[in-house]
C-alpha positions in Angstrom: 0.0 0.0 0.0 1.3 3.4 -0.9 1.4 6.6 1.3 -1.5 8.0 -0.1 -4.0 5.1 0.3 -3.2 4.3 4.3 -4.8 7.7 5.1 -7.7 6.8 2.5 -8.1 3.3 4.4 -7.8 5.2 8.1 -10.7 7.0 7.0 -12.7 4.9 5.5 -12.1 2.5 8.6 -12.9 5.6 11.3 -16.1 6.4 9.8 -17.2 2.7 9.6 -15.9 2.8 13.2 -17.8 5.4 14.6 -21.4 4.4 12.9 -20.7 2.1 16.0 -22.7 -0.8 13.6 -20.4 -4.3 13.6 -22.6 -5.1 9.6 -21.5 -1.3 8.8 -17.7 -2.3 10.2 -17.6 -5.5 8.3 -18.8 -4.4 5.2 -15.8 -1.4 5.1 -13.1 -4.3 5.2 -14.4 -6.6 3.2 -12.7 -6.1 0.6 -10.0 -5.1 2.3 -6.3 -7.4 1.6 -4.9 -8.5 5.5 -2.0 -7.1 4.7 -3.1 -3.2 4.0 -5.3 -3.5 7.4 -2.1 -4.5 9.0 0.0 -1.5 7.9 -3.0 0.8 9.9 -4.5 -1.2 12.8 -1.5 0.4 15.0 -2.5 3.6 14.2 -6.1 2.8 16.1 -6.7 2.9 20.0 -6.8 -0.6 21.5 -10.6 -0.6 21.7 -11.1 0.0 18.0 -8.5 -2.6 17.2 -10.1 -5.3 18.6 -13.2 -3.8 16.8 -11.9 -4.3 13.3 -9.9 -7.9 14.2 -13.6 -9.6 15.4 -15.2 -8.0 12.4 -13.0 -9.6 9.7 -13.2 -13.0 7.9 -11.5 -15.7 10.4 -9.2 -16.2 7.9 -7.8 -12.7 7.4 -7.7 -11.8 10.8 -5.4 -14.8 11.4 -3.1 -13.6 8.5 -3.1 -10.3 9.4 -2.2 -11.0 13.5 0.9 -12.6 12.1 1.6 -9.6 10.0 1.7 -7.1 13.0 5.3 -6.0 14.7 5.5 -7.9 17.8 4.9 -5.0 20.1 1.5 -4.6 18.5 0.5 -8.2 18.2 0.9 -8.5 22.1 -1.4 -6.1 23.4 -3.7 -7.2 20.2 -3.7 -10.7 21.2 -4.1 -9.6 24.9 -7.4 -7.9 23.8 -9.1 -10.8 22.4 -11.2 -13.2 24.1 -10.1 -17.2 24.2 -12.7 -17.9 21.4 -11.1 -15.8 19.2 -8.0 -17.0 19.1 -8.8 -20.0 19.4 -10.4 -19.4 15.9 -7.3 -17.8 14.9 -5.0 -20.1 15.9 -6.9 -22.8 14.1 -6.3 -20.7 10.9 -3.1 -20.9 11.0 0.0 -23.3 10.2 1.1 -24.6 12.9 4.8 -22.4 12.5 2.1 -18.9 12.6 -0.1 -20.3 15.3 3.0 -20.8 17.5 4.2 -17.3 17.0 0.5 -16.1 18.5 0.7 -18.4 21.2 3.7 -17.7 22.3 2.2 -14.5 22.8 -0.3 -15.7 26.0 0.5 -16.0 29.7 0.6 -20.0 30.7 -3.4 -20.3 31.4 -4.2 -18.9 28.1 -2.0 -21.4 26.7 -3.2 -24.0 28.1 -6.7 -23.3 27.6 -6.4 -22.5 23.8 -4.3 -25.8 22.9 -7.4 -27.8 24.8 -9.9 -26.2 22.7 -8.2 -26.6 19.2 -7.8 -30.0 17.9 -5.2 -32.4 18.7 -3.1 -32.2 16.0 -2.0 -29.5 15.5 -2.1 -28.9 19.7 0.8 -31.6 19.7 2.4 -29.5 16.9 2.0 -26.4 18.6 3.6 -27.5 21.8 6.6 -29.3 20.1 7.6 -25.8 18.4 6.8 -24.2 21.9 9.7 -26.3 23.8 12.6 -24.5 20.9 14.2 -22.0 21.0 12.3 -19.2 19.0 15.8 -18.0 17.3 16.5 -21.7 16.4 15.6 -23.7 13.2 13.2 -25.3 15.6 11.3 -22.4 16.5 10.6 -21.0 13.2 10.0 -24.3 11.5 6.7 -25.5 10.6 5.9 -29.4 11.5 3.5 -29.0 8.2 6.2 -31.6 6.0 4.9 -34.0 3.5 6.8 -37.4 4.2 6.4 -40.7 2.5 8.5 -44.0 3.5 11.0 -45.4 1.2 9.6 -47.7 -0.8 6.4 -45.1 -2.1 6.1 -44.5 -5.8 5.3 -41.3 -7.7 1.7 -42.4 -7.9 2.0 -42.8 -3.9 3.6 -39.3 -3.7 0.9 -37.6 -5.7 -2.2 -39.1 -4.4 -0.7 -38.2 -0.8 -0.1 -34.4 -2.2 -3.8 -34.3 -3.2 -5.0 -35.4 -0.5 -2.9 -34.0 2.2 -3.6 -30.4 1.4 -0.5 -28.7 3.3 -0.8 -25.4 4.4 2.6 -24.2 3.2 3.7 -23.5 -0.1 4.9 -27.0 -1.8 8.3 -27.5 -3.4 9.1 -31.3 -2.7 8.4 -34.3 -0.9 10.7 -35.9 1.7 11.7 -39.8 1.9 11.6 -41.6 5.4 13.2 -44.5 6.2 11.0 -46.7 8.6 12.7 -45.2 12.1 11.8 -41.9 10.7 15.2 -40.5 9.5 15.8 -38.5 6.4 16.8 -40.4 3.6 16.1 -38.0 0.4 14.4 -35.7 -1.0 11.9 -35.4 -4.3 11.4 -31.9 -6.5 7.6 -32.3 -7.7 8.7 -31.7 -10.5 10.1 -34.5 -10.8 6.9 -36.7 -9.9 5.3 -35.0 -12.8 8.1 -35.5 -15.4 7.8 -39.5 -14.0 6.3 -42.5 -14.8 4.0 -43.3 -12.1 5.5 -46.6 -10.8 8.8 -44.9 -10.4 9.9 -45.4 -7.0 11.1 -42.3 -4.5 13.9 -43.8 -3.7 15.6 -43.7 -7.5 14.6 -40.1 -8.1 15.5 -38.5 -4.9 18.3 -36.5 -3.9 20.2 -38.4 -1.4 21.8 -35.5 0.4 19.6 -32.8 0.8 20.7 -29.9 2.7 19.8 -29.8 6.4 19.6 -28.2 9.5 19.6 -29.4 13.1 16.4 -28.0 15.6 18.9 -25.8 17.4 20.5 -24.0 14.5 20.6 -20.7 15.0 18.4 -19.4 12.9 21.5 -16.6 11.1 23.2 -20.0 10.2 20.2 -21.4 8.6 19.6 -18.0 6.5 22.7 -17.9 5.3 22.7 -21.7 4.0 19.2 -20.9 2.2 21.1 -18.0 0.8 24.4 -19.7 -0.3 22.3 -23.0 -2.0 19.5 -21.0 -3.7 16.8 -23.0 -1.5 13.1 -22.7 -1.3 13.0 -24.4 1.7 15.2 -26.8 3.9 14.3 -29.6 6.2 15.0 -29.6 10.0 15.7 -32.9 11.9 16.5 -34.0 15.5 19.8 -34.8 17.0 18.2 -38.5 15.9 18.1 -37.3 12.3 14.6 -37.7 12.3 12.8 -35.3 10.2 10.3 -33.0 12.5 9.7 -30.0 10.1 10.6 -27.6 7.4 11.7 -24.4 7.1 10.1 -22.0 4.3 11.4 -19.3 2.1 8.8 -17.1 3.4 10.0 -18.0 7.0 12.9 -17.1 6.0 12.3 -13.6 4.8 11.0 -12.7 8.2 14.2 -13.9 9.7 16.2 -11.7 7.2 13.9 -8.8 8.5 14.3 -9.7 12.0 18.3 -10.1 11.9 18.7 -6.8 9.5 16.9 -5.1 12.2 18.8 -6.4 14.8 22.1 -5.3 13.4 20.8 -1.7 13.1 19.6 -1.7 16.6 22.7 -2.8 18.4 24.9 -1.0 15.6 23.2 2.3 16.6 23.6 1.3 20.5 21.0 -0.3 21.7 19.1 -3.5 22.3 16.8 -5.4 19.5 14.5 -6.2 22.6 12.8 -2.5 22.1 11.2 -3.3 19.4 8.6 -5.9 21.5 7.7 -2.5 23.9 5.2 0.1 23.2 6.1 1.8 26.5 8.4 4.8 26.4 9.6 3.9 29.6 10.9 0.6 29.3 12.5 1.5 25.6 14.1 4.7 27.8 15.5 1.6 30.4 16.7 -0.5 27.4 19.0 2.6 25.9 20.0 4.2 28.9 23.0 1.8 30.0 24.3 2.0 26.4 24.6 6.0 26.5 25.7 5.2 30.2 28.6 3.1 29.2 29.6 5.8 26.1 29.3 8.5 28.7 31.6 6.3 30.9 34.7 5.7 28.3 34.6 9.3 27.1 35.4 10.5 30.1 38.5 8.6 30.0 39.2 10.9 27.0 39.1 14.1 29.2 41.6 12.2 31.5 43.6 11.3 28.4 44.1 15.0 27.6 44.5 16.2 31.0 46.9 13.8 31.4 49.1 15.2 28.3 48.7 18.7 29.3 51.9 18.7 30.7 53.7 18.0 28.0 52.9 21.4 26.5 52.6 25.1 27.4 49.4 26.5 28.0 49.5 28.1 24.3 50.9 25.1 22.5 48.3 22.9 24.1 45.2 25.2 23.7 46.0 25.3 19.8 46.5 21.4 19.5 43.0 21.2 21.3 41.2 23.3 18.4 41.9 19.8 16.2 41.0 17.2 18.7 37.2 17.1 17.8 38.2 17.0 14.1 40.7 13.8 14.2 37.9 12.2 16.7 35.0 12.8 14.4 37.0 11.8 11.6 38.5 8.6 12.9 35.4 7.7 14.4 34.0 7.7 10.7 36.5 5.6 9.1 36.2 3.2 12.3 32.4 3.0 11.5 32.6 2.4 7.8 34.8 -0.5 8.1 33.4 -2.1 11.6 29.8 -2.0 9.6 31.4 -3.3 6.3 32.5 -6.3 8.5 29.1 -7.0 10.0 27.3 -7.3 6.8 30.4 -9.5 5.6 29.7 -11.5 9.0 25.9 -11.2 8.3 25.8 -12.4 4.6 28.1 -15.4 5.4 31.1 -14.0 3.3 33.7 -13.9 6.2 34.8 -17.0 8.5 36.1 -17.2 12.0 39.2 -17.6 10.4 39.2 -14.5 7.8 40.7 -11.8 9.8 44.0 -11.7 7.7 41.5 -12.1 4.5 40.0 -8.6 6.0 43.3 -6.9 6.8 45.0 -7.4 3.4 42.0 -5.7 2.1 40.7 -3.2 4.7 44.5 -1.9 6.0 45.3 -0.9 2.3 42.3 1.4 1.8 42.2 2.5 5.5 46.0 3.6 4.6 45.0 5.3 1.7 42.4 7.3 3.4 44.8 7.9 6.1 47.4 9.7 4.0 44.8 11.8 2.1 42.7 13.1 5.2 46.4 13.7 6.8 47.3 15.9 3.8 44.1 17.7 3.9 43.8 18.5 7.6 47.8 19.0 7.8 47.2 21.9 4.9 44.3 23.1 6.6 45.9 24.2 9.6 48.9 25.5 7.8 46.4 27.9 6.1 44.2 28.8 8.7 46.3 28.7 11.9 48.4 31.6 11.0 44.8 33.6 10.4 43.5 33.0 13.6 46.9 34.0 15.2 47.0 37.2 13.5 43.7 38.2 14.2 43.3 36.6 17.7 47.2 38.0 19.1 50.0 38.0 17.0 52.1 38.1 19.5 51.3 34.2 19.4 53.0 33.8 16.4 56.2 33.8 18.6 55.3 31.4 20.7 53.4 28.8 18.0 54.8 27.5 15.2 51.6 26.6 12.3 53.8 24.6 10.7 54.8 22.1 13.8 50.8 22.4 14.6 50.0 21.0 11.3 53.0 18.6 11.3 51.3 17.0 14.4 47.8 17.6 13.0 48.5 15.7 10.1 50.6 12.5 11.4 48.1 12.2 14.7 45.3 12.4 12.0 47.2 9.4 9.3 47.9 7.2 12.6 44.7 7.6 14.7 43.0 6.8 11.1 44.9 3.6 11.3 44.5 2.7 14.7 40.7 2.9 14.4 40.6 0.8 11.3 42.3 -1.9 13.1 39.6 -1.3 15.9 37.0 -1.1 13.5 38.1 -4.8 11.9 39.0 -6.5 14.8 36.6 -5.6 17.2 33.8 -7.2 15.1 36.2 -10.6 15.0 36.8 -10.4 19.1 33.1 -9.9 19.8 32.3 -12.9 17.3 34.4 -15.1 19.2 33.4 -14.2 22.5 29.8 -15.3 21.4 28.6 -12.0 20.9 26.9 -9.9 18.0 29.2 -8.4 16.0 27.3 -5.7 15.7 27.7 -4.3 18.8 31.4 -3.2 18.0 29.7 -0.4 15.5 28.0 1.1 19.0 28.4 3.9 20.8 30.6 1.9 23.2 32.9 1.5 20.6 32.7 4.7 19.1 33.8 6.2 22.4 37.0 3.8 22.6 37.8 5.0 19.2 37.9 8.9 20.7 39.9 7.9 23.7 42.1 6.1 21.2 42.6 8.6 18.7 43.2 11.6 21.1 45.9 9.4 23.0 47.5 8.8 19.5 47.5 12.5 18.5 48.8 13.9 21.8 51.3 11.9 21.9 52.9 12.6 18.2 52.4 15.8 19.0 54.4 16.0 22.3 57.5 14.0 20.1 57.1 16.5 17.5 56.8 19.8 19.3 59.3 18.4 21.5 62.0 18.0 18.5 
């Protein structure tokens, strides 16, 4: 939906709303796609949420519940009566009906997996016990399985009749203990003569994943084989469900988003809060710890200050926010070109010399041009400012020392917060966390400290010679 049909639909929706008739309400969506009511139920108060969800088709309300941003779809879900989910839930495949469930405290639960049928309550509480970033916990249990010895006219009368609720690539071969033995494109059973059995037309290696595969692992093998979908088995190598490419998207969504969050300092788990209050508790000890490590800056230059007059250190000081700003930057641009290497599967545990030979070069290249620049800069402009501020200064400063230091604090700080910038992302990975966290503002405040501490101290060996 465009920008200029959501207000269209808000309005539509509003006046339907406030005729206050549930026929009048109904017949204003009914044409209406899940998705496009999705994109503007947040914008309506609680009340009138609910409203619009009990008058829509079962059907569409259960797609679009699983459409919502999970801050939204909890206080949705917590609106609704058990009926109504339960009607919902009974909409959905079983991967989708999981995701609303999970939403519900542990009475709701229980009392809306006694109410919908067996089946898929069994289903629904298997993907409940794993992990909801694992291959488990996005997998759907909805997985067409046929036992070895199963022909093509086995396959396709099982197709027809099984009706699956996801989208259909291929059918999986079982042995008898349930184990994954192959794998068969349909269209392959329709390109086959019907007594053809599985077992010479499958793939005997299809590509799998594990139940507690992290979910990043299993998006980047979908991504690096071309796959529609990919099984999941047990530790057993039982099969137990599939994963989807439309699954998959959402984790692509949901691992994009993550990055950005913890790259711009702070934590992914704001997105499930409405409140302002608890999003305010989730940034706060990020700024906290930035506000922490620059500090250590001031002590940095405090520190130095001895090391120069008063004049000589006042005019290095005019440069300090430049070289910090600037090597913070660079820092950034290669710390965030490492995530998305880590992110799209392109760089290993082992790859940090990969990423050096190719990072140090251009980081040294940007190193001696911004040293150049800035060096001339203050060659120029420093003997301005001493003529029109004192030039009695001019006898105690010497521009072309300043820029001297200017210049080689600004080439090695450069370099120093490229090898940050690289190897932080490769630290964090092996210490089990995000990598994206070294593009925070955590970081971004070690690369200050850092790059002051360089400059100072070139410029206390230059001035000093």
């Amino acid at each position: 939906m465009d920008a200029v049909t959501v207000p269209d639909l808000r309005t539509r929706l509003k006046a339907a709303l406030s005729v206050g008739e549930d026929d009048v309400l109904g017949a204003a969506l009914t044409c209406e796609q899940a998705a496009d009511v999705a994109e503007v139920l947040p914008l309506f108060s609680d009340e009138d949420r609910s409203r619009i969800i009990y008058a829509l088709p079962a059907r569409t309300a259960a797609e679009l519940i699983v459409m919502l941003p999970e801050s939204v779809r909890g206080d949705v879900v917590d609106d609704l009566d058990g009926g109504k989910i339960t009607e919902i839930v009974s909409e959905l495949p079983p991967d989708d009906a999981t995701d609303v469930v999970s939403e519900l405290d542990d009475a709701r639960t229980r009392q809306v997996l006694q109410t919908i049928e067996p089946a898929k309550s069994d289903q629904i509480e298997a993907l409940l016990r794993h992990d909801e970033d694992s291959a488990g916990g996005i997998m759907t249990t909805d997985v067409v399985k046929l036992p070895q010895d199963a022909t093509v006219r086995d396959a396709v009368h099982h197709v027809r009749t099984y009706s699956p609720s996801e989208d259909l690539h291929e059918v999986f071969i079982v042995d008898a203990e349930g184990r994954l033995s192959g794998s068969v494109e349909l269209r392959h059973l329709v390109t086959s003569p019907r007594d053809a059995r599985l077992s010479d037309l499958a793939d005997p290696r299809p590509h799998v994943v594990t139940v507690d595969t992290d979910q990043e692992e299993v998006l980047q093998q979908m991504r690096k084989y071309d796959l529609p979908d990919i099984p999941v088995v047990n530790h057993r190598g039982q099969l137990v469900g599939l994963i989807t490419h439309d699954d998959i998207l959402d984790v692509a969504g949901e691992e994009a988003t993550e990055d950005l969050y913890r790259m711009a300092g702070t934590d992914p788990a704001e997105r499930e809060t409405s409140s302002v209050f608890r999003a305010a508790g989730v940034r706060l000890p990020w700024i906290m710890g930035c506000m922490a490590v620059t500090t250590v800056t001031g002590l940095v230059m405090a520190w130095q200050k001895s090391h120069f007059s008063l004049t000589v250190y006042t005019a290095l000081s005019f440069f300090v926010p430049m070289i910090a700003a600037t090597c913070g930057s660079s820092a950034i641009q290669i710390s965030t070109v490492v995530i998305r290497r880590f992110a799209e599967g392109d760089v290993s545990r082992g790859g940090l010399i990969r990423v050096l030979r190719r990072e140090l070069p251009i980081a040294s290249l940007i190193a001696i041009a911004a040293a150049v620049v800035s060096a001339g800069l203050v060659a120029f402009f420093l003997p301005l400012m001493i003529h029109r501020l004192d030039p009695g200064l001019g006898a105690v400063i010497d521009p072309h020392r300043i820029a001297s230091a200017v210049g080689a604090g600004m080439a090695s700080a450069i370099l120093v917060a490229a090898s940050l910038g690289i190897g932080l992302p490769f630290l964090f990975r092996s210490l089990g966390f995000d990598p994206a966290i070294a593009s925070g503002p955590v970081v971004t405040g070690l690369n200050d400290v850092t790059s002051v501490l360089v400059y100072l101290c070139l410029a206390s060996l230059i001035m000093a010679n």
